[in-house]
C-alpha positions in Angstrom: 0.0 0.0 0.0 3.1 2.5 -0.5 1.7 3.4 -3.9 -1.3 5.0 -2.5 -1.1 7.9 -5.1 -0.9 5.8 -7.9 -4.1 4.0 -6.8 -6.1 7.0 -6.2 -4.6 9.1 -9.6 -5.9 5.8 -11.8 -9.4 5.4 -9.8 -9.4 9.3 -10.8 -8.4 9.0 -14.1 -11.0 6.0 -14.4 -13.7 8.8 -12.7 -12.9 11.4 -15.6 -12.9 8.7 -17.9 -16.4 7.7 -17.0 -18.0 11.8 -16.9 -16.4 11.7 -20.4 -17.7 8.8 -22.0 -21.6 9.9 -20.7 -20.8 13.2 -22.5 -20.3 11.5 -25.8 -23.5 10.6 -27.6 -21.9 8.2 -29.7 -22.4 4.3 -29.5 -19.0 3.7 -31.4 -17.3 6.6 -29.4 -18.7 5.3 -26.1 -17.2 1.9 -26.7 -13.8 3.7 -28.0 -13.3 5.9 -25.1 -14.6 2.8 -22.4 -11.6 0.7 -24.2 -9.3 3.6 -24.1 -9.3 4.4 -20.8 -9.1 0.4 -19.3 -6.1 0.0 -21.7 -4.5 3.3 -19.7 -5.5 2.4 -16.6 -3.8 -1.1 -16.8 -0.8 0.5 -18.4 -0.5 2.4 -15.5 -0.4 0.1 -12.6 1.9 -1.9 -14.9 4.3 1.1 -15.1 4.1 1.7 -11.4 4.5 -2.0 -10.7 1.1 -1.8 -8.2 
């Protein structure tokens, strides 16, 4: 649990994500974004090692 930060600035950045995604109208931009922001999120806590 020493990587505190990086768990709370990817739940964050997962938060954003969300508020973004229900502000696009878009089926196909939805399901782009949703995709987007998993594959960042994972490639985050890989990066930090979490």
């Amino acid at each position: 649990m020493e990587n505190i930060g990086n768990y709370l600035g990817v739940i964050l950045l997962f938060i954003i994500g969300v508020i973004v995604v229900k502000k696009v109208t878009s089926c196909i931009l939805k399901l782009i974004f949703g995709i987007l922001i998993v594959l960042i999120a994972l490639w985050l806590l890989n990066v930090f090692g979490i």
